[in-house]
Each structure stands twice: as structure tokens, then as C-alpha cells.
N, C-alpha and C positions, 0 to 999 in steps of 0.2 A: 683560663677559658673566658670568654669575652661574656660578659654578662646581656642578660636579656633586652631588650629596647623597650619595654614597659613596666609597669610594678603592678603584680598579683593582687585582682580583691579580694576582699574578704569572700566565704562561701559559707554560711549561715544556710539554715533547712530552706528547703526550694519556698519552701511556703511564706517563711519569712522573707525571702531573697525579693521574691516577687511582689510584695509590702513595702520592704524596704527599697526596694528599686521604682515602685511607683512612687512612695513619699520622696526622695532624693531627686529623681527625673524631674514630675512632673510639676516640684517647687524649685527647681532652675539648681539643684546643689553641686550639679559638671558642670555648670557652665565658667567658659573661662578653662578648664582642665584638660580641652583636647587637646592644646596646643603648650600647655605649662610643659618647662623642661622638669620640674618637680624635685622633689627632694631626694637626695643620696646619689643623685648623679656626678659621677666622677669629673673633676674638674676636667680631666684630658681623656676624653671620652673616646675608648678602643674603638667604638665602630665611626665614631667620627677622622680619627688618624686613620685608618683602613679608608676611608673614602677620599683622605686629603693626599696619601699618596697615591693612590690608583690615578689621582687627578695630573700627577705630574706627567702622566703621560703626549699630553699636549705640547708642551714645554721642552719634553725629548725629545721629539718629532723634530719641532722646529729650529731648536737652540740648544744642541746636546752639551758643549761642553761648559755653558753656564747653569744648566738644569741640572747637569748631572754634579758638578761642585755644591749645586743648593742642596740636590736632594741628599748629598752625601753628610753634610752638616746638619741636616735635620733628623737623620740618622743615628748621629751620633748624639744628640741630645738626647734624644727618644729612646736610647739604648738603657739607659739606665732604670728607665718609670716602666718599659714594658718590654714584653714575652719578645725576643728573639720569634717564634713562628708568624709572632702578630707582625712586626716588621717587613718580615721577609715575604709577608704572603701580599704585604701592600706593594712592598717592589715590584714582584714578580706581576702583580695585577699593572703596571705602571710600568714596567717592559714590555710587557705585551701589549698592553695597550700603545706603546709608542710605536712599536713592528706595523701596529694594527693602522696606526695613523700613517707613517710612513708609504704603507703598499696602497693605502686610499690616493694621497696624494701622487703618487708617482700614474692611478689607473685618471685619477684626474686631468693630469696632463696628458696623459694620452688620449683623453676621449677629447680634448679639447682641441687636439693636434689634428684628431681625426675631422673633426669635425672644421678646423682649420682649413686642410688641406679637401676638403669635399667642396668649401665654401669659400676660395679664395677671394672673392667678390663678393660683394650683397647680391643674392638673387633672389627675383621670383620663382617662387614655391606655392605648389598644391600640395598642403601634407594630412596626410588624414591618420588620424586617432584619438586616445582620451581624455577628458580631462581631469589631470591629475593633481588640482591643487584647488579649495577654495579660490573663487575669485574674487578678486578684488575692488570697488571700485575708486577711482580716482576722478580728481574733478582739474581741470584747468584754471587757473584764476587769470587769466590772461585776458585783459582789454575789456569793452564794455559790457553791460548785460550779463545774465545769469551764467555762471561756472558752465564748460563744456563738461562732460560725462565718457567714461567707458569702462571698460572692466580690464584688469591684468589676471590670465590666468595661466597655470605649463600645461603642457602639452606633451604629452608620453607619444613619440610620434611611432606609426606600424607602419607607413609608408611613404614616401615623397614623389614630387616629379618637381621637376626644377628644369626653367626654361633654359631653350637650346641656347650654347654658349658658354654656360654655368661649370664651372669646372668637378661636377659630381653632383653627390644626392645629400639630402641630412640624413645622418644614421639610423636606423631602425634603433628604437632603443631609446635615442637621445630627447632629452627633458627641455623643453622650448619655450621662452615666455612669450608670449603672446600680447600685444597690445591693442586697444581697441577695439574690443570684443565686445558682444552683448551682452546687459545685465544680469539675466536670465539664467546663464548657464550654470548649471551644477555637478561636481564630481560625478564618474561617471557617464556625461556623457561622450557619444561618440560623433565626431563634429571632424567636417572637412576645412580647410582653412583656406587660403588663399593669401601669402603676405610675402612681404621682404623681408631676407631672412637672412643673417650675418652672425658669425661667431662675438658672444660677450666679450668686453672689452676687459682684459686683466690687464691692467696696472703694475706693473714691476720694476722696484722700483728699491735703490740701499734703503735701510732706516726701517723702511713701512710694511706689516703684515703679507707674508707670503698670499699671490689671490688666490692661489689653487683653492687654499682653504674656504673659500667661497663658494666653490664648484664644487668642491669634497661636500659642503654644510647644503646647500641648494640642487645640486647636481646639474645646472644650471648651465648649456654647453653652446649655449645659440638663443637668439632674440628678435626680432622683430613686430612691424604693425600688421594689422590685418586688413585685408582688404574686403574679403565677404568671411565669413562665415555659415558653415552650412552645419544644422545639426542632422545627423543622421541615425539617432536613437538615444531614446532619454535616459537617465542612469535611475539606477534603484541604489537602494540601500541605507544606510542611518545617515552614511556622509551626504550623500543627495538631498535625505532630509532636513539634512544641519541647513545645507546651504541653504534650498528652499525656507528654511528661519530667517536667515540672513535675507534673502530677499526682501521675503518681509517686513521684517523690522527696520531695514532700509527705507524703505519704500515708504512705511510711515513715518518715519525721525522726517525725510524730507518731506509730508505732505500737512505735519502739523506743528516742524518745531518753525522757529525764525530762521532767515534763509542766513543772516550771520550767525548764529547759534547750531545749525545745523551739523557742520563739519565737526564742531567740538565734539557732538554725542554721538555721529557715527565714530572716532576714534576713541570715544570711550567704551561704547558696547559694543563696536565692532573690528576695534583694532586697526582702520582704514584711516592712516593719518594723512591727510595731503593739503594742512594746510599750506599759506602762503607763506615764504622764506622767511620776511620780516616775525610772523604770528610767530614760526617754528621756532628762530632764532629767539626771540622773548621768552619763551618757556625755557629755554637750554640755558641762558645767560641767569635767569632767575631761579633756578634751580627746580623750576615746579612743573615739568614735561613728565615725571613719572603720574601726575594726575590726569592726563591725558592717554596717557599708556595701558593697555590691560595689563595692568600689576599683576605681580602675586598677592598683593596687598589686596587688592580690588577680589581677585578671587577669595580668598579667604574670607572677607569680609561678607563675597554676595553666597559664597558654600555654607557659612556658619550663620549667614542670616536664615538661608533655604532649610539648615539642620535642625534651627530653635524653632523656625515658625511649623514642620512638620509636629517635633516634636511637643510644641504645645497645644497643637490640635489634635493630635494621638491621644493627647492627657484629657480631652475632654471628651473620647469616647468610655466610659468604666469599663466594659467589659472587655476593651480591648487591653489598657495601660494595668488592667488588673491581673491579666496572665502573661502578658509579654512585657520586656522592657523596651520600651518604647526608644528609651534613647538609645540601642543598641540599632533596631529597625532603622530611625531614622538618623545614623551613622551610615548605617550600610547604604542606606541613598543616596545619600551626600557624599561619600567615596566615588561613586558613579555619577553624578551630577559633577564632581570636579573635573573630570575628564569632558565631559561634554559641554562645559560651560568653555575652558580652554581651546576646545576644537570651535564651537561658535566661536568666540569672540578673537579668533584668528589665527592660531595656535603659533603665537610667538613662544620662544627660548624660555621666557620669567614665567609664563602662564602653566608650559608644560612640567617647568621644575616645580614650581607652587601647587602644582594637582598631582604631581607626586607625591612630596611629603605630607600635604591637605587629605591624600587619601590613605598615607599608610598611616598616619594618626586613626583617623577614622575608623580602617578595618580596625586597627588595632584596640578601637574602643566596641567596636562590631561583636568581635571577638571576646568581648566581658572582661578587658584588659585597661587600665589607664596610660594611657600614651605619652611619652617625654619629645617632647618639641623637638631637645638637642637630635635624639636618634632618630626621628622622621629625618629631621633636615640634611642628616649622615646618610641616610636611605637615600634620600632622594639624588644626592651630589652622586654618590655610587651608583646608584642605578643612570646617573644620565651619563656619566663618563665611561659607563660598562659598556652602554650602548652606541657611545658616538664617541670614541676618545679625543676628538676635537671638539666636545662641546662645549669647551670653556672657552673657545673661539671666538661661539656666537655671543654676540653684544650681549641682547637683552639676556641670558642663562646668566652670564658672567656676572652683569650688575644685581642680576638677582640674588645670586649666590654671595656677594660681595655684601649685597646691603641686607639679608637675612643674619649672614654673622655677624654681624656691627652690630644689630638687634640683640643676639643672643648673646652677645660678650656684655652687651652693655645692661641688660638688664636687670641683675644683681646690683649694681651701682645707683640703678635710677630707683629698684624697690627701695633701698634703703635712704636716699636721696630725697623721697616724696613721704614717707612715714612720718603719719602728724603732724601733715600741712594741712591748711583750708583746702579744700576742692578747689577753687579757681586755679593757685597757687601750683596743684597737686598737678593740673591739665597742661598750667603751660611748659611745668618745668617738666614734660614727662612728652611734647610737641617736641620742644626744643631740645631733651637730649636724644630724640629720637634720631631728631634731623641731622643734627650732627654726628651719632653711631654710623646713619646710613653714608652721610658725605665722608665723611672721614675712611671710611672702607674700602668707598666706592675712589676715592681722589685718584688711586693709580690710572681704573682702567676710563677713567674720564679726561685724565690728561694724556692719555692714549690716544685718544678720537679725537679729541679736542683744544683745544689753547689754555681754556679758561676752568677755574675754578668757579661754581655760583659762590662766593662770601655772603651775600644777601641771603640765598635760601633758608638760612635758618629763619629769618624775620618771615618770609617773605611765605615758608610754611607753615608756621604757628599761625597767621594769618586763613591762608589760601586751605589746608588740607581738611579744617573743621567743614566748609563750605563745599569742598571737591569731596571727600569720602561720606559724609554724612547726608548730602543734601543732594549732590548731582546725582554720585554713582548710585544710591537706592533709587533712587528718584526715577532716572534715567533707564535702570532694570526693571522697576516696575512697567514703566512705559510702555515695554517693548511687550506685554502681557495684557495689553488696555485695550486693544483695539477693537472689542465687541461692545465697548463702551465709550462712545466716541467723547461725551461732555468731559467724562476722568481721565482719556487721553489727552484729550485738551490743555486740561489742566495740570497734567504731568509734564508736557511739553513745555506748559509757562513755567515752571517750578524750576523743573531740570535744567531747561534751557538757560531761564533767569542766575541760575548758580553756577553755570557755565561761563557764563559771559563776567558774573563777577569776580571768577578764577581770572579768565585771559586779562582783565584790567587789571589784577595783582601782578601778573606777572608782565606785564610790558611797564606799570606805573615802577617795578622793581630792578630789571632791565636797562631802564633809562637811567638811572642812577650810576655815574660814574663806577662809584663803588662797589657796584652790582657784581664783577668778576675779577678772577684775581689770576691774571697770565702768568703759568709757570714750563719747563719744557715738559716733554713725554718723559717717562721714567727708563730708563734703559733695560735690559735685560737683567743686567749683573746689580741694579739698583734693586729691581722687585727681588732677584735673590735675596740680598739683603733684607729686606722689609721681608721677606717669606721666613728667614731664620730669625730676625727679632720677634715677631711675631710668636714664635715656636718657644723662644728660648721665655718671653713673659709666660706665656700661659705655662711651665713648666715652673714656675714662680721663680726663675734668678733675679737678683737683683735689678727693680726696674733702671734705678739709676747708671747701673753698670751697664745694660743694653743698651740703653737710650744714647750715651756715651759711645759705643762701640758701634752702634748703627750708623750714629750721625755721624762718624769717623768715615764709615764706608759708604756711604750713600756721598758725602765731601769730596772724598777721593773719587770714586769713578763719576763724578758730574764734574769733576775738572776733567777727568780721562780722556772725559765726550766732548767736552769744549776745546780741547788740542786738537781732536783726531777729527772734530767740523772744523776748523779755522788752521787749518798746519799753514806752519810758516819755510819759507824756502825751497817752496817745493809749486812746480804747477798742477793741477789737477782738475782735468773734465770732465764733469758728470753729463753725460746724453742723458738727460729723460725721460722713461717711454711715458709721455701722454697720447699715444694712439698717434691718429694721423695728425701732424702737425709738431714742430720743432719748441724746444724749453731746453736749456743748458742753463748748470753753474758752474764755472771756472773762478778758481781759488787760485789769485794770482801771488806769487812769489811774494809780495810783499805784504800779505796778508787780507787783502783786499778782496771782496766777494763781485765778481760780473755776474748777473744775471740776462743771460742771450735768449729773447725772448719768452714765449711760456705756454703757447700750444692755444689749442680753442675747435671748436665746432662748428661751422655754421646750421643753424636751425634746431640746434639741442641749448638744453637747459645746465648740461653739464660742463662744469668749469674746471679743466686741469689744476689751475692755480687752486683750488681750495682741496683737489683729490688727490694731486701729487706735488704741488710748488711748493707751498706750504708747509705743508705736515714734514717736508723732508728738511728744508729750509729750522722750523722747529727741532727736527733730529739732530741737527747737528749744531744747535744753540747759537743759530745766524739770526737777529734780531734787526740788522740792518744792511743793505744792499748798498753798496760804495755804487758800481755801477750799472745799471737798466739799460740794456741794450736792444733796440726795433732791429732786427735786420733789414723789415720791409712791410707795407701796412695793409699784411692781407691777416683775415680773422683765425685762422690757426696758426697763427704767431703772435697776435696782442691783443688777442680775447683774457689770457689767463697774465700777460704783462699787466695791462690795464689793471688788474686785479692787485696784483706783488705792488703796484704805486698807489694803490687805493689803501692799503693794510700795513706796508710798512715803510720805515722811512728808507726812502734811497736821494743820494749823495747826488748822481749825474745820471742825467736819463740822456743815451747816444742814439740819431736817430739821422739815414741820410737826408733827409729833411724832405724826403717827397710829399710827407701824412698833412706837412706843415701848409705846403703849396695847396691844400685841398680846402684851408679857411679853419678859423676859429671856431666856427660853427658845429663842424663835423664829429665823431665821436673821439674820434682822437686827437683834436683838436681842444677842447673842453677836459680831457682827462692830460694834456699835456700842461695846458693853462691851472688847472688842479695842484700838478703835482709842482708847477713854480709856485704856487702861493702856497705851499709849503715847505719852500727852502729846497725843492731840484734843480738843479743848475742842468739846464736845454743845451745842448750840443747838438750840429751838424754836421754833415760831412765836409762843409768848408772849412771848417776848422779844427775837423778831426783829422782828416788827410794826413799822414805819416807816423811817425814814431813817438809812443809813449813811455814813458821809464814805468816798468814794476818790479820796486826791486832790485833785484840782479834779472832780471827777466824783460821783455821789451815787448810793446802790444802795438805792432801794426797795422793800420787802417789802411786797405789795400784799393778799395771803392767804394762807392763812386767816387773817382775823383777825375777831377779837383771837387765835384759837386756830381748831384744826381743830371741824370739827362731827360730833360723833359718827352722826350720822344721816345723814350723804350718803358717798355711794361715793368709793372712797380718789381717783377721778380728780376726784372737785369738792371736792376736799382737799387739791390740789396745791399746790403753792408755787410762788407767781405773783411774778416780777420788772421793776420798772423800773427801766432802768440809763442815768442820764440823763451827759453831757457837755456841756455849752453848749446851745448851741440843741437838740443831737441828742439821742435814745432811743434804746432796745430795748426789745420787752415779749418773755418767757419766761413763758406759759403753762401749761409743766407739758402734763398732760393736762385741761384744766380744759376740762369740757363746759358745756351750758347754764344747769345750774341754779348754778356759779360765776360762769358769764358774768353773768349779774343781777347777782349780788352786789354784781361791780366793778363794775358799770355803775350800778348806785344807789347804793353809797359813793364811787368815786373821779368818776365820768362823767368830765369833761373832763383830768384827770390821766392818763386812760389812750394818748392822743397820744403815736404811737411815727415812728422811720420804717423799723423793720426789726419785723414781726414776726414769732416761731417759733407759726406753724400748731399751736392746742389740738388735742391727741389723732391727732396724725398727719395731719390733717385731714378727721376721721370727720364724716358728717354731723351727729352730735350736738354739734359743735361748730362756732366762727364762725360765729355769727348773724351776720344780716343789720347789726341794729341795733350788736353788739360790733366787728364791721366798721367799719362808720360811725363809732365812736366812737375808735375807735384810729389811720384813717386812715393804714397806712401806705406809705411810698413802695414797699416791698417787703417779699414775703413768702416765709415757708421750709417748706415741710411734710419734717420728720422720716420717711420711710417706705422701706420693700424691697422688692425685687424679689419677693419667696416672701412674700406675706401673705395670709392669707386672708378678710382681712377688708374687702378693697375700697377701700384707703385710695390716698391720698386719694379720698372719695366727689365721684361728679359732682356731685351737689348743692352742695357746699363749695367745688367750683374755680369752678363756676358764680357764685358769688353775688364772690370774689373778680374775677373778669372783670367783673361787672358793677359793681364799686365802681372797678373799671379798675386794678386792684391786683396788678402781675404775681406769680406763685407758681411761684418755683422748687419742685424734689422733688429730694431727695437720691438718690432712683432713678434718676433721669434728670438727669445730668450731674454727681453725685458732692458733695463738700461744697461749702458757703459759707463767703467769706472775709470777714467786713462789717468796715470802719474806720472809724473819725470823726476830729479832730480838735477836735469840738467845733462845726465850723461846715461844711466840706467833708466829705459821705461817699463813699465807694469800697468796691467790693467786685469778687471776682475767685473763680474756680471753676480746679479743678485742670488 
């Protein structure tokens, strides 16, 4: 039977209880004990395994037959130290939970479909109903003079109109973000809208995070700006009240802090990060972005500051701390204050886990119980996976969860570590193995999201977190409590502010330091098994050496696995990308060599394919360098996110018909071409590319412009057109090449242009794939490049029409995410994410 989650007090005559419960209380003798995992706790703590398998439900969902080998090895470790029912009863929570995750994701895609197919264009919408989410605000840092403002909030929509044209309605039902809305608004209300309205952009994409799980974790099904907003009835309730805090204390952070100070302390007490890219990147690369975060950290800190200072003000009424225990009362507060501190200050993934475990400790002391840290923090993982079996999905949960165990593992090591040191001694070496508990736990799901390791963070926290937890976040909570007293807000705003601004110098003076991160790839699935079963097999005390030995055997092995199966040799292979509307391919040429065909982009967004899908997939498959950079043509959803892949990494030959060049050295692509030769890329044109390249056993022909681009046709029938032959097999990459290129090739090459994959000219606009360039290319299958959010009607019906009629199936990167195509030269294969 699985033992209790706390230890029994003593129960002395009520008379003394009450004595001794005021002598103990109200001279500080719990303090420090709600959160101790305390003594007699089992090193492999039953309700802590009960919450770590129920968690692999995620894991099932997504990646069954590498989940399901981890879980089975973790299994059998565990077989031996515990109960058969204790086991069994984590599976079975950790199968259902995967069913559970599974039927979310599969109603996900279809409300997304739906909402797809309602919305095949951006259209204006009148949609009226409530709003369902704290709002947010956000600030522009763009161009001169003070940050622009507005709010981001959903929208639970009850009804739509959507102007004539619009191919349907937004669903009744569906959850809508909303963009530049008014400050003001609070949960609750009931508010007509007026905006452009387009299905969210999922990314799908090999390598990288299924997005449903987005939709599933957000419910998030459609987006757009506003154009009015109308409220049509205010909301009541505690959440209306929250927000109305949040107003408030908004309103004064910017009316008394400094206008660069400002941003720091709405993202620390209110969770509203927006600073500027460079600020953001400084914190990530320095390790110090959790001091800007509502932590768990930060909660715990401002709940057990809220729980001592009741309780020492309870201690100095007698009559009261004389018959009650005070510190059981103001437990029971502070259980409830963790939850409403979390919904203020934004109710992120870490904040909600931390006011879990923050308040089952609590009750648990509420209740005349002393609480074990390990079994809250088992509560709480169970309880957030019971309720969302993907919520070790969401980031901030994940790292929270991540950087809590680094904690509790490591803090037996660090007591004994620091025993009968100086206190100075005692502080830094108990910063510093904090820092590294937390990085070292977190390292998987950081080189998941990201490239870099912070290396500096540990300096850079022993440093920054005395100044960021001690001095801003009290500081900064007080603040938001001052305003009746405007001289003490003032002066919490200097204080706070001032400790803010000396965090962001730690972390960009930290940042700048070469040294600062340490680039390593993403961990693969079959890796974190690995590290899931070492993990399992230490704490069960085997031989650390013998693990450490048999880990780093299998973590070897499959990161070579992953660097074959990114880099195959002898084989061609095209990946389409879906970055939304707009073209990016990698083609892995025969000879081992990486093409990168363009790379997608946006005109008038701030979203960069190359960092949401070029990249990170680029990183999947341990491609560190680009042989060749290919422009098909120089319009901004094609080398918006190029520009980017030659900014970040090194590439060999940047191929480009040279129309971008004719436009001046001045131009933006002119200055990023001149960029990437001054660091060793050899500049190609079409006059010199014109005809045939050896790769390999394989042969990559440049089909146009040739002999050269033609000044007189538009940059899309200027595009640089590819045939990437292997044995019997092809590809053709069209570029944007509309009809009057389509001639071209069709009266210079005709029968050379026989492919059996082609990438769909111009997204598949009707001004492209004629009937007759159809026919002559004949291929086994086809790709159109296109997004969810275009306005332009792509692919046109005319264009899928004439492919159906050549009987030529045409995938869309909208609908069902990227293409995988292979050859071998005789056999092709292709597979979708």
C-alpha cells in the first residue's frame, strides 16, 4: 500500500496543542518545512512513479513505438522495488491517458478542417460573443517614439456573419484570437467584433512537434485583427475581477515605472512578455529569461512570503494565535491565494503546476499535517497530466517540471555539500548548484526549441537571481499594492524598476560573450528514451558507472542513426516545407550535398519561416551547413527566411538568376548577397549556371532563365527552374514560373522536361500549369507550395482542375503539412508528416 504524502504530528492534550502550536508558529519553527521533502521518504517515491508513468501518456500519443520500448524498460526496472498493482495502475492511467490524447488530437484537426474549409480565404467577419481568456497586452517596438499598444484576447464565438464572397461562417463554438483589441476588456465580457479572420497557421513539418497539439493545448482554431470592437455587456465574476487587477496594475507599472524598465515588470507580474527580439534573445542565450517568467519559483516565493507575513501578524493578535493555530489558517490562504496569484499573473503551464503542488503542501499543512515537497510535486505532475494528458507538451509545464526535479534530486547533495561552510561560501555554492540542477534537467527540452545551450547561466545566475528574486519580484509585488500611496509607489517603481534594468545588463553583458552558448542538436525521441531509462535505472541505485557507460553507448548510437538518416548518401530526396504561403525546400543530392530552394516569408508579419520551420528541421537532421542556397526569384515569400539560412549558417554557393543583382547593391538583397560573399559564398548566376551539374551519380539541371534572366518579364517568369535527375527518376522545381516561362521550356527543352515529382509553378495560381506544360512534364505526382491565410486563392480551381484531368494527384502543403519524395534512382517513395 502506497504510503501517505505527509508525516503525522504529534497530538498532545488540545490545551497543550494550542501552546505549543502558538510557541512553534509564532517563533518561525515551520518555517522552511512546507516544502522540505523531509525525512523517511523513500528514495523511489510510489506516488512519485505513479505520476511519472501516467505522464507517458504524451509520449504514446505521439511517438508509440519509441514510448512504448521506454516505457517497457522502465518497467522492468521498477518490477523488482514495487507492487505489480502500483505498476499496472500507472500504465493503465498512461493508456488512457494516450486514447485520451489521441481522440483530442484527431477532434483537433477536425475543428481545424472545419474551420478550414468555412474560411478558405481571410475574410471579414462580424462575430459576436465572449471573452474567454485574460487579455493580454502587447506593445510594438517598431520605429520612432513610444511602443504602439493593444490587447490579444479569444473569443468563444455564438455567432458570425462573414462578408458576401466568403466561403462560410466561423463555427459556433470556435475559440478565435483576437488582435488589437481594447485594453479594458475583461473575461466575461460580451463584445461584437468586427476583424479579418483566417484559420492559424500549423506548421507541419518531419522532425518538429506535431501542431495539432497547439490547438489541442490552446483550442485556438482561427486568428485575426480587429477592426472595431463593440462591448455589449460587462462580465461579473472573480475572473473579471482578476482581469480588472490586471488593468490596474498595468496601468500603473506604466504610469510610474521608467518607460525602458517598464516592459521588464509587466512580464514579471503580469506575465506579458513582448519585449524586442534582440532583449528576448539576451535572456535565452544567457540563461536568465526564467527571471523575467512567472515562475514557479516566483510563485512560491511571493505565496510563502503572503503565508509568513499573515502568519506573523495573526501571532500578534493573543487571543486569536492563543486558540487557533495560526499557521494552519494562514496555510489555508495561501492554498487559495496560489491559485489566484497564477490566474493574475497569466496563468502560464509553470505557474499553474507550482500552485498545485504550493497548495497541496499547504492544505496538507491546513489539515495539521507536515507536508513532503517530493509528494506535492507527485500531486501535482499527476494531477496536471490526469487533466490534460498532453500537458507536458506545453513549454513552460515541461520546464517547470524539469527544473523542480533537478531541484529535488539534487538537494540531498547540495545539504551535504554546504555543511560547515562560511555563509558567503554556503550562498554561492547552493546559486550555483541550483543553476546547474535546473540546466542540466532542463538541457533536453531546451535543445528542443532551441540551438543553444546557456554555459554562462550558471555565472551569469549567481550573479543576476539575488538581484531578480530578492529585490525586483518583492519589490515589484509590492508595487502593484502601493497605489493609495503614490510617494511608496514611486519609490517601488525606482527600486523595482532599478533591479530590473540591472538583471537585463547581466544578461545581454552575458550574451555577448562568445562563450555564452553552447550549440548542440535537438535530442531525438529514442535519445530521451535513453536518458528516460538512465535516469530510472540511477535513482534505483545501479551502478552509476555502468549507466553512465550504457547511456552514452545509446545516446552515440542513435545520434549517429540521426546524422545518416539527415545526410543519406546515394539517394535523392525532396523535402517541400509547408511554411504557409510561400516556397522552402531541402534536396539532399546524391552526393551528399544539402540544396536549400529557397525558404518561404510573409510580407508585413514579423514571422520568419526560417527560424519556425528552416532551421529547427535543418537542426533535426544534424545539417550544420548548406553546400547550396538557391533564389528561385526575388520576391519576399521566397527570401525572407533564405536571407535568414545565409545569415545563421554557413552555405558553400548561393544560386540566383541574377535578376535581385540587376536591382543594385543597395537593395536588401543586394547587401545580404554582398554579406554572405564576405563570408566565403561563392555568387552564381544564371549565366553561368545554365546546363548541367554533376551530383554524384545524379545530375542537377538549370533549365532557366537561359542563357540569362530577361529583362522584360516579371521576376516570376525569371525564376530559376530545376531538373534534378537520378537514374530513371526526376524532379522539376519551377520556381514561380508562370505561362509566359512555361513556353519558353516547352520550346527549348519539350521532352527533357519529364519529371515524376513536380513543385506546382506559383503555388498553383491559375496563371500557371498549362494544360500543354502538364502534358509535357507528366508527373507521377504533384506539390503546390501554399497557406492556410492567402489571399490569393491558391491553389486556383482551374489549376487542380486541369491536374485531375491529366489524372496527376496534387498534394497542398495546407492540407496535410510537408512532402517527403525519395528515389533511389529506380524505386520512389514519399511519406507526409
Amino acid at each position: 500500500m502506497m504510503e501517505m504524502g505527509w508525516r503525522v504530528a504529534a497530538n498532545p492534550p488540545a490545551a497543550a496543542r494550542r501552546s505549543l502550536a502558538q510557541v512553534r508558529v509564532c517563533r518561525g519553527a515551520e518555517s522552511g518545512a512546507l516544502l522540505g521533502t523531509g525525512d523517511g521518504v523513500p528514495r523511489l517515491d510510489p506516488h512519485l512513479v505513479l505520476a511519472a508513468l501516467a505522464a507517458f501518456s504524451a509520449p504514446l500519443a505521439l511517438h508509440p513505438l519509441p514510448a512504448a520500448l521506454t516505457l517497457g524498460l522502465v518497467l522492468a526496472l521498477l518490477s523488482r522495488q514495487l507492487s505489480r498493482r502500483l505498476l499496472l495502475c500507472g500504465v493503465l492511467l498512461a493508456l488512457v491517458g494516450a486514447l485520451r490524447a489521441r481522440r483530442a488530437l484527431d477532434t483537433a484537426r477536425r475543428d481545424h478542417d472545419r474551420v478550414v474549409a468555412g474560411l478558405e480565404e481571410p475574410a471579414r467577419c462580424v462575430l459576436e460573443g465572449v471573452v474567454a481568456t485574460s487579455p493580454v497586452v502587447l506593445r510594438t517596438h517598431a520605429g520612432e517614439g513610444p511602443p504602439a499598444s493593444d490587447a490579444r484576447f479569444e473569443l468563444r464565438v455564438e455567432g458570425s456573419d462573414c462578408e458576401e464572397g466568403s466561403m462560410g461562417r466561423v463555427p459556433s463554438g470556435a475559440l478565435v484570437r483576437i488582435y488589437g483589441a481594447p485594453e479594458d476588456l475583461v473575461r466575461g465580457d460580451r463584445v461584437e467584433v468586427v476583424a479579418g479572420v483566417a484559420p492559424v497557421r500549423l506548421f507541419h513539418n518531419p522532425g518538429l512537434p506535431d501542431p495539432y497539439v497547439r490547438v489541442v493545448l490552446t483550442s485556438i482554431t482561427a486568428s485575426g485583427g480587429a477592426v472595431d470592437v463593440l462591448r455589449l455587456a460587462r462580465g461579473t465574476g472573480l475572473s473579471a475581477w482578476i482581469d480588472a487587477a490586471r488593468i490596474h496594475v498595468r496601468r500603473r507599472i506604466d504610469a510610474t515605472y521608467a518607460a525602458d524598465a517598464a516592459p521588464y515588470a509587466r512580464a514579471l507580474v503580469l506575465g506579458e512578455t513582448d519585449l524586442p527580439d534582440d532583449e528576448r534573445d539576451a535572456f535565452r542565450r544567457s540563461g536568465l529569461a526564467h527571471l523575467l517568467a512567472v515562475s514557479g519559483t516566483h510563485l512560491v516565493i511571493a505565496v510563502l512570503a503572503l503565508v509568513t507575513a499573515l502568519r506573523a501578524l495573526m501571532c500578534r493578535i493573543p487571543w486569536l494565535s492563543a486558540r487557533l493555530d495560526v499557521g494552519r489558517i494562514s496555510a489555508l490562504i495561501g492554498a487559495v491565494a496560489s491559485w489566484l496569484y497564477a490566474d493574475f499573473a497569466g496563468g502560464g503551464g509553470s505557474a499553474y503546476r507550482a500552485a498545485a503542488m504550493m497548495s497541496f503542501a499547504l492544505l496538507v499543512r491546513a489539515f495539521g499535517r507536515w507536508p513532503s515537497g517530493l509528494r506535492c510535486f507527485a500531486w501535482s505532475l499527476l494531477g496536471g497530466v490526469l487533466l490534460e494528458p498532453l500537458a507536458l507538451c506545453d513549454l513552460s509545464f515541461a520546464l517547470s517540471v524539469a527544473a523542480t526535479a533537478g531541484l529535488l534530486v539534487a538537494a540531498s547533495p547540495l545539504r551535504r555539500l554546504v555543511q560547515g561552510r562560511p555563509l558567503i561560501v554556503k550562498v554561492m555554492l547552493l546559486s550555483c548548484g541550483a543553476t546547474v540542477a535546473a540546466v542540466v534537467a532542463c538541457a533536453p527540452i531546451l535543445l528542443g526549441v532551441g540551438p543553444e545551450l546557456p554555459i554562462l547561466g550558471v555565472v551569469a545566475n549567481m550573479l543576476a537571481s539575488p538581484v531578480g528574486e530578492l529585490v525586483a519580484l518583492p519589490v515589484c509585488l509590492v508595487h502593484a499594492v502601493l497605489a493609495w500611496m503614490p510617494s511608496a509607489e514611486q519609490g517601488a517603481a525606482m527600486v523595482g524598476g532599478g533591479a530590473l534594468l540591472v538583471v537585463r545588463a547581466l544578461a545581454q553583458a552575458a550574451a555577448e560573450s562568445p562563450w555564452s552558448a553552447l550549440a548542440l542538436p535537438p535530442p531525438t525521441v529514442w535519445q530521451l528514451g535513453v536518458m528516460a531509462v538512465g535516469a530510472v535505472a540511477i535513482a534505483l541505485r545501479h551502478p552509476p558507472r555502468v549507466v553512465a557507460i550504457v547511456a552514452a553507448a545509446g545516446l552515440l548510437g542513435f545520434e549517429l542513426l540521426a546524422r545518416v538518416q539527415g545526410a543519406p548518401s546515394g539517394e535523392l530526396r525532396v523535402t517541400v516545407l509547408d511554411v504557409g504561403q510561400g516556397d522552402a525546400m531541402l534536396v539532399d543530392l546524391p552526393d551528399g550535398r544539402l540544396m536549400v530552394v529557397d525558404g518561404g516569408g510573409f510580407v508585413g508579419s514579423p514571422l520568419d519561416p526560417a527560424e519556425r520551420v528552416v532551421l529547427p528541421v535543418l537542426r533535426h537532421r544534424r545539417r550544420h551547413r548548406v553546400d547550396i542556397a538557391l533564389l528561385s526569384h526575388p520576391h519576399p515569400d521566397h527570401y525572407t527566411g533564405l536571407l535568414t539560412v545565409l545569415e545563421r549558417v554557413p552555405v558553400g554557393e548561393l544560386w540566383t538568376s541574377g535578376l535581385a543583382l540587376s536591382w543594385g547593391k543597395k537593395s536588401r538583397l543586394g547587401r545580404a548577397f554582398r554579406d554572405a560573399e564576405g563570408k566565403g559564398t561563392t555568387l552564381r548566376t544564371a549565366e553561368d549556371l545554365c546546363g548541367a551539374h554533376a551530383a554524384g551519380e545524379g545530375t542537377i539541371e538549370v533549365l532557366g532563365p537561359c542563357p540569362s534572366f530577361v529583362p522584360e518579364r516579371e521576376a516570376n517568369d525569371n525564376s530559376l527552374v530545376l531538373r534534378i535527375r537520378l537514374g530513371d527518376r526526376a524532379v522539376l522545381l519551377t520556381g514561380d514560373a508562370e505561362r509566359e516561362q512555361e513556353k519558353s521550356l516547352l520550346a527549348r527543352e519539350g521532352e527533357r522536361l519529364a519529371a515524376d515529382l513536380l513543385k506546382v509553378g506559383h503555388h498553383g495560381s491559375r496563371t500557371s500549369s498549362s494544360p500543354a506544360f502538364v502534358a509535357a512534364v507528366a508527373p507521377e505526382l504533384a506539390v503546390a507550395s501554399c497557406g492556410v491565410r492567402n489571399r490569393f486563392g491558391h491553389p486556383h480551381p482551374q489549376t487542380v482542375r486541369t491536374f485531375e484531368l491529366a489524372g496527376v494527384p496534387m498534394l497542398r502543403t495546407d492540407r496535410g503539412g510537408a512532402l517527403v519524395w525519395w528515389t533511389d534512382g529506380e524505386v520512389v517513395a514519399s511519406e507526409r508528416p
